[in-house]
C-alpha positions as CSV (number, residue, x, y, z in Angstrom):
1,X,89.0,86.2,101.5
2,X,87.9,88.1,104.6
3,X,88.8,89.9,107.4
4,X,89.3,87.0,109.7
5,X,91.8,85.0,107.1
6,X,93.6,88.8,106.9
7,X,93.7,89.1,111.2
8,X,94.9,85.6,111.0
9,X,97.6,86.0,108.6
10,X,98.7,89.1,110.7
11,X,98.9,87.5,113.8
12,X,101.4,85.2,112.0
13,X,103.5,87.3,109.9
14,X,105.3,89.9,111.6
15,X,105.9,91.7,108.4
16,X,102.5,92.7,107.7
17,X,101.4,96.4,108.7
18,X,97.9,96.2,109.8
19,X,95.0,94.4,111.3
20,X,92.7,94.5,108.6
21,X,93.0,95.2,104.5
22,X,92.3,98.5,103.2
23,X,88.8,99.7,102.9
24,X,87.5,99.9,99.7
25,X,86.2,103.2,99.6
26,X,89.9,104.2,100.6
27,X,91.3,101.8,97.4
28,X,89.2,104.0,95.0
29,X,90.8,107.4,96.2
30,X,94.1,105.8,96.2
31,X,94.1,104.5,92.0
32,X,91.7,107.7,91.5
33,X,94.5,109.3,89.5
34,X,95.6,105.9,87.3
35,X,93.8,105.9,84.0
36,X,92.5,103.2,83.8
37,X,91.1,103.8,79.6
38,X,94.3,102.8,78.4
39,X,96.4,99.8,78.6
40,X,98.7,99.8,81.8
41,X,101.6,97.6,83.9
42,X,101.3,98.0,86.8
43,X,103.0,96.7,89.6
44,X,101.5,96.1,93.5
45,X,104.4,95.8,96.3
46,X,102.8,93.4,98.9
47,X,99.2,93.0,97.8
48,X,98.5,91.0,100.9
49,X,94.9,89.6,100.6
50,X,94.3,91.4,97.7
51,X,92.1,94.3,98.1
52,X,93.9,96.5,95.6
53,X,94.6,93.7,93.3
54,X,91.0,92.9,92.9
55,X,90.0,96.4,92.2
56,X,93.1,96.8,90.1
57,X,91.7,94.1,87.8
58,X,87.9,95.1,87.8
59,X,89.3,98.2,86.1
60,X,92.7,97.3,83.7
61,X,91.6,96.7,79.8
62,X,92.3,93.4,79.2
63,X,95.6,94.1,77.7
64,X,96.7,95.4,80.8
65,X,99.0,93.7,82.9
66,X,99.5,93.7,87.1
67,X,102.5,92.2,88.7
68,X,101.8,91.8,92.3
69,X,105.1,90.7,94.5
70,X,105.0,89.3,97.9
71,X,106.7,87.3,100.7
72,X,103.9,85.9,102.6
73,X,103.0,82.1,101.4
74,X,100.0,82.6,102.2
75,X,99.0,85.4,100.4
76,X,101.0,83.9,97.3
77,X,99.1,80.9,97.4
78,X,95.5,83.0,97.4
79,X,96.2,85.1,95.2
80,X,97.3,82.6,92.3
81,X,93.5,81.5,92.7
82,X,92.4,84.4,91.6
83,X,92.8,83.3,87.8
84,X,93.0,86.1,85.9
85,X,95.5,85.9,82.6
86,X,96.3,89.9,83.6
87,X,97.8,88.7,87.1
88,X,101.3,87.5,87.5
89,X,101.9,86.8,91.3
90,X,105.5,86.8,91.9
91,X,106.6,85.0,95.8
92,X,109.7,87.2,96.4
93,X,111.3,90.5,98.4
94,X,110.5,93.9,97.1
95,X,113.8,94.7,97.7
96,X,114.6,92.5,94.8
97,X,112.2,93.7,92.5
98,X,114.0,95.1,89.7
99,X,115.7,91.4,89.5
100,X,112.3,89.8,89.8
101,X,110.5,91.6,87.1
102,X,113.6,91.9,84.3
103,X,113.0,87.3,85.3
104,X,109.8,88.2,83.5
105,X,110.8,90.4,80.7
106,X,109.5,93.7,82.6
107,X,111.9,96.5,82.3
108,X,109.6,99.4,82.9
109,X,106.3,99.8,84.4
110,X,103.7,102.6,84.6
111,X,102.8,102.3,87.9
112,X,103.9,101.0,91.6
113,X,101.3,100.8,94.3
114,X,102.8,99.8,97.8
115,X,101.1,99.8,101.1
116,X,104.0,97.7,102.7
117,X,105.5,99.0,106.1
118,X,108.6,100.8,105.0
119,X,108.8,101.3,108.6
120,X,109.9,97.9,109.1
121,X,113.0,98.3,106.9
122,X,116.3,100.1,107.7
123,X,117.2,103.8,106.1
124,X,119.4,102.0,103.7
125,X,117.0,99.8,102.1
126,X,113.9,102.5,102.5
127,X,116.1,104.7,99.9
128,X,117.2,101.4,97.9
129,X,113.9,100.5,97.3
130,X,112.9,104.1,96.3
131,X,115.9,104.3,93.6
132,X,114.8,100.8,92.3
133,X,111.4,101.6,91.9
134,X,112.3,104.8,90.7
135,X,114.5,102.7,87.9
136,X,111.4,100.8,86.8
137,X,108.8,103.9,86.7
138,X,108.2,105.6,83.0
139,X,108.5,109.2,82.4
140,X,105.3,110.4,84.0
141,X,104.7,107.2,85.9
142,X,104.3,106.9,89.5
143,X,104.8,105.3,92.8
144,X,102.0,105.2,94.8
145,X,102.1,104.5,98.9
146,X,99.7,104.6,101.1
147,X,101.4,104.1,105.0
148,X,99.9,105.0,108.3
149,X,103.0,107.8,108.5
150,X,104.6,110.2,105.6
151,X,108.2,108.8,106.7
152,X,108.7,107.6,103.0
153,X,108.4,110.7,102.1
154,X,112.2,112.2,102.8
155,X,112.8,109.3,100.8
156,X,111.1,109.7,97.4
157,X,111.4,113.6,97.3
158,X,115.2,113.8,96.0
159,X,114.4,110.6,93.3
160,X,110.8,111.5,91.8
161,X,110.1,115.1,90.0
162,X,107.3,115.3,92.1
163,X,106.0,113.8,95.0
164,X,102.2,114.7,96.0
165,X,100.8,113.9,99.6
166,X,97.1,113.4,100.6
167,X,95.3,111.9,103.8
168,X,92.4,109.3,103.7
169,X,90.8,109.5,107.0
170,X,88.3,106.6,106.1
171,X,90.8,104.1,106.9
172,X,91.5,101.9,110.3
173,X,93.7,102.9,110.2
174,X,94.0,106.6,108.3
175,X,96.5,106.3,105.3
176,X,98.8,108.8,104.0
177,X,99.4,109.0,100.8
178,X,102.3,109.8,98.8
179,X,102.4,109.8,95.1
180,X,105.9,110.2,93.8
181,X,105.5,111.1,90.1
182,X,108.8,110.4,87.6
């Protein structure tokens, strides 16, 4: 995919946050904390073109597994090319995810990474997604967002032991980053 196929998909979809993916320099400072030497699920909220998802993979041992879980048809549809037996690519609501993932026979996961636009929810379902993920993460897990904002923040700091913020400036745009450990 490129940035063209991303811009168009933007122009389209209302619900997608930015212009163009994630650089990939930004991608590695974002999963720089996962460990990727030992087997992981992981789960990506809106993985758009798949930027993350692809780098996900190129790291994961092969018994590994990445859930990836968005709305767009699009993206669904482009994604499922990808062909990888570690990739399940789930066409459904975030909001929903704790129902989408027990479908599957998940019940916990290790990690969450979500560069979604919380913005574009209400209060109520910012802090309802927070307690489901929070409801999915292990002990020591995390949930990972990078946003053009901290908003989420407020949200994740009375459900996760500890919620670390960072800045990636070498981003269009920047990224904050909050990494709400359980």
């Amino acid at each position: 995919m490129n940035q063209l196929f991303f811009f168009k998909n933007f122009l389209r979809d209302g619900r997608i946050a930015s212009m163009v993916p994630t650089a990939e320099r930004a991608v590695r400072q974002i999963c720089s904390s996962l460990d990727f030497r030992r087997d992981l699920m992981v789960v990506e909220y809106g993985p758009g073109e798949g930027v993350f998802t692809r780098y996900l993979l190129s790291r994961l041992t092969p018994r590994s597994r990445l859930l990836v879980i968005d709305t767009n048809p699009i993206f669904v549809t482009a994604l499922r090319q990808i062909g990888d037996h570690r990739l399940e690519v789930i066409s459904g609501d975030i909001r929903l995810a704790d129902q989408l993932l027990t479908r599957r026979g998940v019940d916990s996961v290790d990690h969450v990474l979500s560069g979604i636009p919380f913005s574009f929810l209400s209060g109520t379902e910012r802090a309802r997604v927070t307690l489901i993920t929070a409801g999915l993460v292990v002990a020591g897990g995390s949930f990972i967002l990078y946003q053009f904002s901290p908003l989420m923040r407020r949200y994740l700091a009375p459900v996760f032991k500890e919620v670390q913020l960072s800045f990636v400036p070498l981003n269009l745009p920047p990224l904050f980053v909050m990494k709400a450990i359980k």
